[in-house]
N, C-alpha and C positions, 0 to 999 in steps of 0.2 A: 504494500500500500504506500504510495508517493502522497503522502501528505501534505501541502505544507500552508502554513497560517500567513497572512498578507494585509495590507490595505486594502480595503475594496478598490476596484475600479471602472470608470462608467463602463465598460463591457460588463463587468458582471450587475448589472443593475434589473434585468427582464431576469436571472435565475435567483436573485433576492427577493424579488418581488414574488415570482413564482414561490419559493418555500414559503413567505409569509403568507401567501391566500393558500397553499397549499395544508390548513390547519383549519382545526374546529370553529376557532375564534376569527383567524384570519378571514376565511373564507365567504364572512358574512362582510365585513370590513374590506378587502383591499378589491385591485381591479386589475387580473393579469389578464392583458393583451397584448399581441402587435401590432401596431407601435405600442408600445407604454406611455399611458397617459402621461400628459406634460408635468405632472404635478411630481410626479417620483422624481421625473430630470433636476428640476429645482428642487426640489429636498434635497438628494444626492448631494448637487453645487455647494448649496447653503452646509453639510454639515461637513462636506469634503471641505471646503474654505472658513470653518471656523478652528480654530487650535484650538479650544479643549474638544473637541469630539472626535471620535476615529472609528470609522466603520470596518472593521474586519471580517475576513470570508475564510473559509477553512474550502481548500482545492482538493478535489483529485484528480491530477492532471486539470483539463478547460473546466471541469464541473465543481459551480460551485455546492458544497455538500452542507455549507453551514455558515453560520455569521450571527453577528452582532454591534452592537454600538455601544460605545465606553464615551461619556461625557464626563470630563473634571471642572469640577466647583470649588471655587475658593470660597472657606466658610469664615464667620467672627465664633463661633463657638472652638470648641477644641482650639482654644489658643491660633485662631487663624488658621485651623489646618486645611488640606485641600480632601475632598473627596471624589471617589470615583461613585457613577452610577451607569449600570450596566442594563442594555433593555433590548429587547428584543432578539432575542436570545432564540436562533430555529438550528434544529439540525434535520438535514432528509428524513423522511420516516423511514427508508429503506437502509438509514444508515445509525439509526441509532442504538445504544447499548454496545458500543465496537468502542469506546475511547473519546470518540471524538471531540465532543462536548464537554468533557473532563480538559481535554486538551487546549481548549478553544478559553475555558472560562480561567484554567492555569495561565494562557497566554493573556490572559485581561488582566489580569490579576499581576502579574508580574510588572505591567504597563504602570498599572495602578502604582505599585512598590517604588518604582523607577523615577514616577512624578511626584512621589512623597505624600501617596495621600495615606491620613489612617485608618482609612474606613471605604468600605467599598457596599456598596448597598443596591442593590435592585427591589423588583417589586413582579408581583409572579399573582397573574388571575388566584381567584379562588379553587376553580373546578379544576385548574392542571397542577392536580395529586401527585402527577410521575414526575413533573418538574418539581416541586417542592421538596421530593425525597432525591430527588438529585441535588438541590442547593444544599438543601441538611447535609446532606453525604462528602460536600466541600467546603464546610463548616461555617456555613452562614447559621443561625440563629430567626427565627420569628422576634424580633427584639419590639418590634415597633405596629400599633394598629395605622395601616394605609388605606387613605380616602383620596378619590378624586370628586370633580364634579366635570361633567362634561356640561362642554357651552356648544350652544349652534351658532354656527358662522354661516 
């Protein structure tokens, strides 16, 4: 298995999007087509030209098998420290329970350690059970009750 973990790049932007609709949650949420809606292009831009976010893809060979996004925040708590927060978090279903996701959240993680953050925190639906016992299983904690409010635009 040639794996190897990378920046995303607009090439790989239609096989992100595909894993992302390619899920329970997604599927109701995103819009994979060809062309890919304009709206992913500009997201992509915006978080590829911001420096604290980084969009990473886990390859094998052209295919992307996995990815996610690590944004860093500089906080006033923790004595000014920075923190990472990690989202959207997909691996192939035909590729999961193999490493790879162990691999992918290690390489975040170490991102994370390198930009001096203390704290690395994501946030994971209620219903995806097999995620949460996968974050546990890389020593994340339930530490914190997480609320959003969605707005319509």
């Amino acid at each position: 298995m040639s794996i190897i973990i990378r920046e995303a790049e607009l090439k790989d932007l239609p096989q992100i999007v595909k894993l992302m609709a390619d899920d329970t949650l997604g599927s109701g949420r995103e819009l994979y087509k060809d062309p890919l809606p304009r709206c992913y292009i500009d997201a992509f831009n915006n978080i590829c030209n911001d420096k604290n976010s980084i969009l990473l893809v886990v390859c094998d060979g052209e295919n992307v098998i996995g990815n996610l996004q690590i944004t860093f925040t500089q906080y006033l708590s923790y004595m000014g420290s920075m923190r990472a927060t990690i989202e959207n978090v997909r691996v192939a279903e035909d590729r999961r329970n193999a490493g790879i996701g162990t691999r992918l959240m290690d390489y975040a993680i170490d991102l994370a350690k390198e930009k001096g953050c203390n704290i690395v925190q994501l946030t994971s639906n209620k219903v995806r059970k097999d995620a949460h016992r996968f974050y546990k299983r890389l020593g994340f904690e339930n530490s914190h009750e997480g609320m959003k409010l969605k707005l319509e635009i």
